[in-house]
VEXDREN-2710 file (C-alpha; in Angstrom, 1 decimal):
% VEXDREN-2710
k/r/px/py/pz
1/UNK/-102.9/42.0/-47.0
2/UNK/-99.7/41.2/-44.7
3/UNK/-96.2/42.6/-46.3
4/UNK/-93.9/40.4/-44.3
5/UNK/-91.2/42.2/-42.6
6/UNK/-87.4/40.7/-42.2
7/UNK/-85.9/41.0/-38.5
8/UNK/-82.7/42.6/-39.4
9/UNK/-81.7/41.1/-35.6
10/UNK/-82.7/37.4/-35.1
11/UNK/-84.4/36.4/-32.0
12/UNK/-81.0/34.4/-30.7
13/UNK/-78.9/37.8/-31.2
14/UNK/-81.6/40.3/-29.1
15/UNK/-81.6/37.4/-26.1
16/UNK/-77.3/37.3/-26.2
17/UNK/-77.4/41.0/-26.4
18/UNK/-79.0/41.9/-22.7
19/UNK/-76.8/40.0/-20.6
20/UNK/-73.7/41.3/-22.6
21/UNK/-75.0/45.1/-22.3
22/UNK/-75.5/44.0/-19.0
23/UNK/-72.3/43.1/-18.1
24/UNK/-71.0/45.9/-20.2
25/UNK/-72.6/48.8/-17.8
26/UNK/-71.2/46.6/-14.8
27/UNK/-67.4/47.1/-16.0
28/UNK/-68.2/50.7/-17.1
29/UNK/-70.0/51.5/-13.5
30/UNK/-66.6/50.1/-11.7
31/UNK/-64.4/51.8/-13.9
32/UNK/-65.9/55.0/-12.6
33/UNK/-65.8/54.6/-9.1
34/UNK/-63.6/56.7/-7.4
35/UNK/-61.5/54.9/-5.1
36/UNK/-58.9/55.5/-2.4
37/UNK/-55.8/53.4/-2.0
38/UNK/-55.4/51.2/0.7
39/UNK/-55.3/52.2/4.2
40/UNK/-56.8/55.6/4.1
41/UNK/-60.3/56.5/4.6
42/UNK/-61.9/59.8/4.0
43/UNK/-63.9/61.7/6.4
44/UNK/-65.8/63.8/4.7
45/UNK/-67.0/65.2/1.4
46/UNK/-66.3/64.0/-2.2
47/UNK/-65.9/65.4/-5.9
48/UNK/-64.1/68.7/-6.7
49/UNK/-63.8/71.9/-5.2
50/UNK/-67.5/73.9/-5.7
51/UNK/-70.0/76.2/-4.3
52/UNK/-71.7/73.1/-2.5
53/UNK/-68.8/70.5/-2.2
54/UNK/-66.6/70.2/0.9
55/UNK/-63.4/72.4/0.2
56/UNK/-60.9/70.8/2.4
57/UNK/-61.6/66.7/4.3
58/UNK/-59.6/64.6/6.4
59/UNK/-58.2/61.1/5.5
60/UNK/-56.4/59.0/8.2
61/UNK/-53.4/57.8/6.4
62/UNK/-50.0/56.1/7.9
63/UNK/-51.5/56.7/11.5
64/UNK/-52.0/60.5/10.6
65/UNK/-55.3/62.6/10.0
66/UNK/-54.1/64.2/7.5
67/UNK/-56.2/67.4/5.5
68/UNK/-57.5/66.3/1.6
69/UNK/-59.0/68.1/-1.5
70/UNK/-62.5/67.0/-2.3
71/UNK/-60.7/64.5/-4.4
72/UNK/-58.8/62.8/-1.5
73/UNK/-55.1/64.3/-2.7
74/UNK/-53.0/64.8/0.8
75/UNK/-52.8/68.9/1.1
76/UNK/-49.4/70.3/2.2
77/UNK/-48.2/73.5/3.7
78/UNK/-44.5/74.7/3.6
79/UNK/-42.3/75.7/6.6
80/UNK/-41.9/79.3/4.6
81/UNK/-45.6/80.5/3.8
82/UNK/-47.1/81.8/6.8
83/UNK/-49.8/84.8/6.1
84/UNK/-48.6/84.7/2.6
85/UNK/-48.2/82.8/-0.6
86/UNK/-44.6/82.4/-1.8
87/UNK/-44.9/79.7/-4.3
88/UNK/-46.0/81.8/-7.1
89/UNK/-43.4/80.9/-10.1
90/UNK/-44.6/78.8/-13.1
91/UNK/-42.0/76.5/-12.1
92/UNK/-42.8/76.2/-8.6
93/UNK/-47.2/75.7/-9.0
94/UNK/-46.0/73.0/-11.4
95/UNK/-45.1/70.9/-8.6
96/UNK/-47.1/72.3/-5.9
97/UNK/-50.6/72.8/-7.2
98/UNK/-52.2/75.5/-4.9
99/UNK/-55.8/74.4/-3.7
100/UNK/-58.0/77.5/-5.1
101/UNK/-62.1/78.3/-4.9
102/UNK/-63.9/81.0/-7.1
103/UNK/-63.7/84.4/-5.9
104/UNK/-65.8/85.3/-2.8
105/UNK/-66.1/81.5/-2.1
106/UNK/-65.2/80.6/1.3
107/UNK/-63.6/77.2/1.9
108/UNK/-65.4/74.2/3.3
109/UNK/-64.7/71.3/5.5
110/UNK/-65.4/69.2/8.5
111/UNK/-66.4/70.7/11.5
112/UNK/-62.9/70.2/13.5
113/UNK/-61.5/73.2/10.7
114/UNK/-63.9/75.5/11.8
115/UNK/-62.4/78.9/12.1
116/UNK/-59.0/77.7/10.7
117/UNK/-59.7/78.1/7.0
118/UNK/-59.1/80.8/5.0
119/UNK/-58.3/82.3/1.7
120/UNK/-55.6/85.0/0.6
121/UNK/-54.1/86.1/-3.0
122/UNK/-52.4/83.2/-4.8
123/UNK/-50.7/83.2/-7.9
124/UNK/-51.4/84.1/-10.8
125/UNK/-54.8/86.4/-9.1
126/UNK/-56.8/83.2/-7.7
127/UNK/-57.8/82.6/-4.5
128/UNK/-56.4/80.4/-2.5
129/UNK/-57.1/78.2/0.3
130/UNK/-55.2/78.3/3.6
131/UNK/-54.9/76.7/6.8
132/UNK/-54.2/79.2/9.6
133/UNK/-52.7/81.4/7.4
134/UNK/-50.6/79.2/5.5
135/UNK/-51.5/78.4/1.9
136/UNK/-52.2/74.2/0.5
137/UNK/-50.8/72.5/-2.1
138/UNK/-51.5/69.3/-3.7
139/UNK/-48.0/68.0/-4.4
140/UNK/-47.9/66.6/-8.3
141/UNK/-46.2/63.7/-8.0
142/UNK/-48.7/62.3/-5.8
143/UNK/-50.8/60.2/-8.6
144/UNK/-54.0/59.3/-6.3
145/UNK/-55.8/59.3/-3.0
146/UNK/-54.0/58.6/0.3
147/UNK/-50.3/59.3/-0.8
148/UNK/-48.0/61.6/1.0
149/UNK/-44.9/61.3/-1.3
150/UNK/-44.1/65.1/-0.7
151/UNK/-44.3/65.3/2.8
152/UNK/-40.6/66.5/4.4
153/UNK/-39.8/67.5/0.5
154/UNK/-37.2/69.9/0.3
155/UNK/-37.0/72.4/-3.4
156/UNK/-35.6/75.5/-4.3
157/UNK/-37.3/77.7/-7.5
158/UNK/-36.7/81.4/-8.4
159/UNK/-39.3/81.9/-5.3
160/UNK/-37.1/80.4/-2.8
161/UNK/-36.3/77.4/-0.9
162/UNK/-39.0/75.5/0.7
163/UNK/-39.6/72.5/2.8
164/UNK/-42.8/70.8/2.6
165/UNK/-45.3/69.3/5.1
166/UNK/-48.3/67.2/5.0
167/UNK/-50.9/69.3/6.8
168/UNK/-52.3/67.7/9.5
169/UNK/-56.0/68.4/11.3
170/UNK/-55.0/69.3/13.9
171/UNK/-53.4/72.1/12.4
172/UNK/-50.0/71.0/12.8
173/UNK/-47.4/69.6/10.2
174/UNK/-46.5/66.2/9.4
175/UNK/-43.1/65.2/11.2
176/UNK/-40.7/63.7/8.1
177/UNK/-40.9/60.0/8.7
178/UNK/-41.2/59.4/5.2
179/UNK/-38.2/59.2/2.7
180/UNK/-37.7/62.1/0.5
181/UNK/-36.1/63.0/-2.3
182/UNK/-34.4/66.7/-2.5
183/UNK/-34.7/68.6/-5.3
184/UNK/-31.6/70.3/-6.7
185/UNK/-31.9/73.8/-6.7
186/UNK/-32.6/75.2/-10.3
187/UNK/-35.4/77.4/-11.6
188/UNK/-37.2/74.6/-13.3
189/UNK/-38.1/72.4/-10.1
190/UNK/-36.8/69.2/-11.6
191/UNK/-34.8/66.2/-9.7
192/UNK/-38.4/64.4/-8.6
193/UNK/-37.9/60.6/-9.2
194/UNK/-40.7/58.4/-8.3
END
């Protein structure tokens, strides 16, 4: 003998179901796709700093190749650090976010930066990761790839006064085209309006 079973989901529901759980992973898939804003184009590598990820890329932005993290974030270098890291206050890596690996990594990137990268003592104990002896930053008020908001920024924080750079693949700096905002000197870095 048969017991006869109840479909807790009727036929009609199961076939609306599949093309909305299609449609579903469709939005979820493009809402995970890392994008870079318009106009720039990375060069090379992708994902975060780590043993087998490329360290350091280039990104052509505003007629510049300028240096990236893995995550495309423009990389800067300040006219003060050269053979050593400065920017070392709470206050100060709160803007500039120093680009670190693990101990005993070495950096990664395209070919052109052979030779030319480097690490050296940052703050707090990490490692961090320079460009011909002068340590990179991601600048904080940069919210995505391709932006260059903190190149020719000029702050002053209980480690000095700096003035700030895109770095460029070619090792050199950025010229300040861009409009800037100074910071008023203080200890707590503020007087960034975006």
């Amino acid at each position: 003998m048969r017991i006869p079973t109840t479909d807790p989901c009727p036929r009609w529901l199961r076939r609306a179901a599949l093309p909305v759980a299609a449609i579903g992973m469709l939005v979820l898939a493009g809402c995970s796709s890392s994008g870079g804003s318009a106009g720039s184009t990375p060069s090379a590598g992708k994902g975060t700093a780590g043993a087998s990820q490329t360290t350091v890329m280039i990104r052509h932005v505003s007629g510049m190749s300028v240096l990236t993290n893995s995550a495309g974030r423009t990389l800067y270098e300040s006219d003060q650090e050269n053979g050593s890291v400065l920017c070392k206050s709470s206050a100060c890596t709160a803007i500039w976010l120093p680009l670190t690996v693990a101990a005993g990594q070495t950096p990664t990137g395209p070919s052109q930066l052979t030779g030319t990268l480097s690490t050296m003592p940052g703050a707090g104990g990490k490692t961090q990761v320079a460009l011909d002896g002068k340590p990179l930053y991601t600048f904080s008020f940069d919210h995505g790839a391709g932006q260059i908001g903190g190149n020719g920024q000029k702050d002053s924080f209980a480690d000095g006064s700096f003035t700030w750079h895109a770095a460029l693949a070619d090792g050199g700096s950025a010229p300040s085209t861009t409009p800037t905002t100074t910071a008023p000197s203080s200890s707590s870095g503020g007087g960034y309006h975006y």
